[in-house]
VOFI-677112 format. One line per 5 residues: their letters; for each residue x, y, z of C-alpha. Coordinates in nm, 2 decimals, always signed. Each point is the difference from the previous one (the first is absolute). Layout:
N
a = X:Y:Z  ...
END
This chain:
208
xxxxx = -0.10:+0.12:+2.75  +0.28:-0.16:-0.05  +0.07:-0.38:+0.00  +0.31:-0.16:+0.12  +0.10:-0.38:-0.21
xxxxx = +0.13:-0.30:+0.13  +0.31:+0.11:-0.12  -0.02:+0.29:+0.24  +0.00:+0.26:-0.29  -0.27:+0.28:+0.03
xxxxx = -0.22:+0.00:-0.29  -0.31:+0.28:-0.06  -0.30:-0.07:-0.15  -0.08:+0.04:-0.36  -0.29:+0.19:-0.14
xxxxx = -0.16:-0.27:-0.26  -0.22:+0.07:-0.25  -0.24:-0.31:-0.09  -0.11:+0.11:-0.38  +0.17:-0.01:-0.32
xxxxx = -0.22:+0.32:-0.08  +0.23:+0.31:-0.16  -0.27:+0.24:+0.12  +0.06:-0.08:+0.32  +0.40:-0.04:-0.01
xxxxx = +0.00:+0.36:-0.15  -0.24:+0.17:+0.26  +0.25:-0.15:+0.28  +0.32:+0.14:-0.23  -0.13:+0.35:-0.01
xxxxx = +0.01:+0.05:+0.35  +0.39:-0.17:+0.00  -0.17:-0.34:+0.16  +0.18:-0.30:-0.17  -0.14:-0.30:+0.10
xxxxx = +0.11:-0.38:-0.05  -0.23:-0.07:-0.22  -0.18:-0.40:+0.02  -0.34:-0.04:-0.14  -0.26:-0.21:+0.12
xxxxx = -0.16:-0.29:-0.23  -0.30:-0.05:+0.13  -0.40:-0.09:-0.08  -0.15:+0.34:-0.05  -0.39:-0.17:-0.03
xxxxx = -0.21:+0.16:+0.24  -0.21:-0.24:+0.23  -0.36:+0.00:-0.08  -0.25:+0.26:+0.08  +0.37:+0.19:+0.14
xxxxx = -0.03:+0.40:-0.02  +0.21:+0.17:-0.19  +0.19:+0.21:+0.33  +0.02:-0.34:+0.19  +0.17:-0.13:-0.31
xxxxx = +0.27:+0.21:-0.08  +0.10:+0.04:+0.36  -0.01:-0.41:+0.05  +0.23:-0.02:-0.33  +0.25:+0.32:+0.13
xxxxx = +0.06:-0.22:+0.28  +0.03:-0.34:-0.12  +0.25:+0.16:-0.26  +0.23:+0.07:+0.21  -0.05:-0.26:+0.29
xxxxx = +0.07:-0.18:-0.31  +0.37:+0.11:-0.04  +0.03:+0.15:+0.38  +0.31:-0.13:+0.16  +0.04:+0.10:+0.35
xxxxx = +0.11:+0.34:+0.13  +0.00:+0.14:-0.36  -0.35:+0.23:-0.09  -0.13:-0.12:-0.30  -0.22:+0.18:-0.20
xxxxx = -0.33:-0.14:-0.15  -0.26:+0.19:-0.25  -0.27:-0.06:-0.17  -0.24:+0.21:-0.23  -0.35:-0.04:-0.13
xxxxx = -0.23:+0.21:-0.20  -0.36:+0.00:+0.09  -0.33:+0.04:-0.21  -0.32:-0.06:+0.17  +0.16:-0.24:+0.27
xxxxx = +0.17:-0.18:-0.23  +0.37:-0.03:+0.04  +0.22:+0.02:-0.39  +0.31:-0.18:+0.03  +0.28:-0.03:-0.29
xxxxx = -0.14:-0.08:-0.33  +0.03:-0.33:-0.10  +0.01:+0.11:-0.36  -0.06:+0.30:-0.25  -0.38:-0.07:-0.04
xxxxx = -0.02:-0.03:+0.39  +0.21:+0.35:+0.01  -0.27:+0.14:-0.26  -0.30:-0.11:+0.22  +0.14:+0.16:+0.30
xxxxx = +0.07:+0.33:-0.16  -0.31:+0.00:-0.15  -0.19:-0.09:+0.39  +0.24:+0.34:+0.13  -0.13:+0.20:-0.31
xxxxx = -0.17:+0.32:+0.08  -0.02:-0.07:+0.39  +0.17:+0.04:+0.33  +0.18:-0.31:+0.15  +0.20:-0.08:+0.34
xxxxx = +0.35:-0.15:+0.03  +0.09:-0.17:+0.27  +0.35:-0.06:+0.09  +0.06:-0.25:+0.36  +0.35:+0.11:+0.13
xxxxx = +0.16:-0.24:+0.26  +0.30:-0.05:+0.17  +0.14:-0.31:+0.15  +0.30:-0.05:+0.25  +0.05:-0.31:+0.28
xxxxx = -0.29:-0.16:-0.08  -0.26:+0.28:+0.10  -0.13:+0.26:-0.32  -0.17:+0.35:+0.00  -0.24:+0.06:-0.26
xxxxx = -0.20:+0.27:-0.14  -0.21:+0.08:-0.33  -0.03:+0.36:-0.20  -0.29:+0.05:-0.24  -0.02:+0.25:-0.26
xxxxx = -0.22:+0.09:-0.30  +0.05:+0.07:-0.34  -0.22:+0.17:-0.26  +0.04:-0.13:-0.32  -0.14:+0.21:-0.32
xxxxx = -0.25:-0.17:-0.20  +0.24:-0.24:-0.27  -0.07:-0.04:-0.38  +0.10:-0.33:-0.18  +0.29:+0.21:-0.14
xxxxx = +0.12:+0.10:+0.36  +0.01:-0.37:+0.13  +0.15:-0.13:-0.34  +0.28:+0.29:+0.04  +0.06:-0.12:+0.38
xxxxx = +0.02:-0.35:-0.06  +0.28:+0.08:-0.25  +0.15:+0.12:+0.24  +0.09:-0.29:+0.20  -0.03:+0.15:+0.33
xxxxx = -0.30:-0.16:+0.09  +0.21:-0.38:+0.04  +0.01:-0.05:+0.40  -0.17:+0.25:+0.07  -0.30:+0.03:+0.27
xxxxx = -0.30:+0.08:-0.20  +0.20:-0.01:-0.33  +0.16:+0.33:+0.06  +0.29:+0.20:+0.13  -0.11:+0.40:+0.07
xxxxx = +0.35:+0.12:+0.04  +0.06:-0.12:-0.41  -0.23:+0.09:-0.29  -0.34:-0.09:+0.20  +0.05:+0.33:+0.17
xxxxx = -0.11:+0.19:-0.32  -0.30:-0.21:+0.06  -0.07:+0.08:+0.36  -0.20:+0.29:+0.12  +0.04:+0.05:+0.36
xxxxx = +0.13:-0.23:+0.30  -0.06:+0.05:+0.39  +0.22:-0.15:+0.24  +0.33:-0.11:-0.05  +0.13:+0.02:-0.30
xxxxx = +0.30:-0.30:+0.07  -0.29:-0.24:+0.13  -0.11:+0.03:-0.34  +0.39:-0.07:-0.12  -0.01:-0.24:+0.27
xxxxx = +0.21:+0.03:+0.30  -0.13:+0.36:+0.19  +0.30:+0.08:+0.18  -0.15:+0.18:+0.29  -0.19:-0.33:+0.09
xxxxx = +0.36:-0.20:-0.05  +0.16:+0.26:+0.24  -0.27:-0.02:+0.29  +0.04:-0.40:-0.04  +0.35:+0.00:+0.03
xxxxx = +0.02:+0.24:+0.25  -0.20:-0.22:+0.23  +0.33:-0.19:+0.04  +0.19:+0.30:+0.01  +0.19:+0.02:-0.31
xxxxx = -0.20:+0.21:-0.23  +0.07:+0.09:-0.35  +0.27:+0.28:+0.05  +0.20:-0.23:+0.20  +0.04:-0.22:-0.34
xxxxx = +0.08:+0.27:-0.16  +0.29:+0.09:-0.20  -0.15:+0.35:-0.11  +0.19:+0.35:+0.07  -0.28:+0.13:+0.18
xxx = -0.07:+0.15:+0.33  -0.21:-0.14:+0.31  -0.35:-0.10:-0.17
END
């Protein structure tokens, strides 16, 4: 897939990654994938009346159509919990961060992450949903969490691979949808313009 300049040097795509999230960076590092890393600045509102799967896949692709620039595969994500159909974005502030806790408190909830990829102009996309238990919460739990700080940019005012995990009872699905970038999804996408992950990567591993 490589490109040849005007100046008649070859030059090989890049793999972008359209967020500034560290969660997502660090998933990409542990496999040895080191991407150029350009995040997207974009409005996140959902349209009205806009389902919560429709929405994160619209905003994984817009993300990186947003930064895209040509034969490079850029990478955009988005993740929303869900309680009863309604989709719980980043807090806007601690109280907002309490409120959501408190709605997740003693229930099951699904997180959906939209995954695309974007490269020439034309994007695959694709959405993983999990679900998360989370125990019934006291006053003292959600106090203790919000202390924390973890909850700040978070989807649904919480990160499960930091201290919310003590808080969580069970999860089905995958567990980096939840984190927010499932790599299995990322590698299928990729691979669909035949560079998947491994081919990125800078790992001492054998064949995947």
């Amino acid at each position: 897939m490589a490109a040849m300049a005007e100046s008649g040097v070859v030059t090989r795509p890049r793999l972008v990654l359209a967020s500034a999230s560290p969660r997502r960076l660090e998933l990409l590092l542990q496999v040895g994938v080191t991407p150029v890393v350009v995040p997207a600045d974009l409005d996140e509102t959902p349209k009205p009346d806009e389902e919560a799967r429709l929405l994160v896949e619209r905003l994984a692709i817009e993300k990186a159509a947003t930064v895209a620039d040509g034969k490079d595969l850029t990478i955009g994500a988005d993740t929303v919990v869900v309680v009863d159909g309604d989709p719980l974005g980043k807090p806007s502030s601690v109280d907002d961060a309490r409120a959501m806790l408190a709605r997740l408190s003693g229930r099951r909830h699904q997180v959906m992450t939209g995954v695309a990829v974007v490269c020439n102009g034309h994007s695959r996309s694709s959405v993983e949903i999990a679900e998360v238990d989370v125990r019934v919460l006291s006053a003292e739990d959600i106090d203790w969490y919000l202390a924390t700080g973890e909850w700040a940019g978070k989807a649904g005012a919480y990160a499960i691979q930091g201290a919310f995990g003590l808080l969580v009872e069970r999860i089905e699905g995958n567990y980096q949808a939840i984190v927010g970038l499932p790599l299995h999804t990322l590698d299928l996408l990729l691979d669909g313009y035949g560079r998947p992950l491994r081919t990125w990567s800078t790992a001492s591993v054998g064949p995947l």
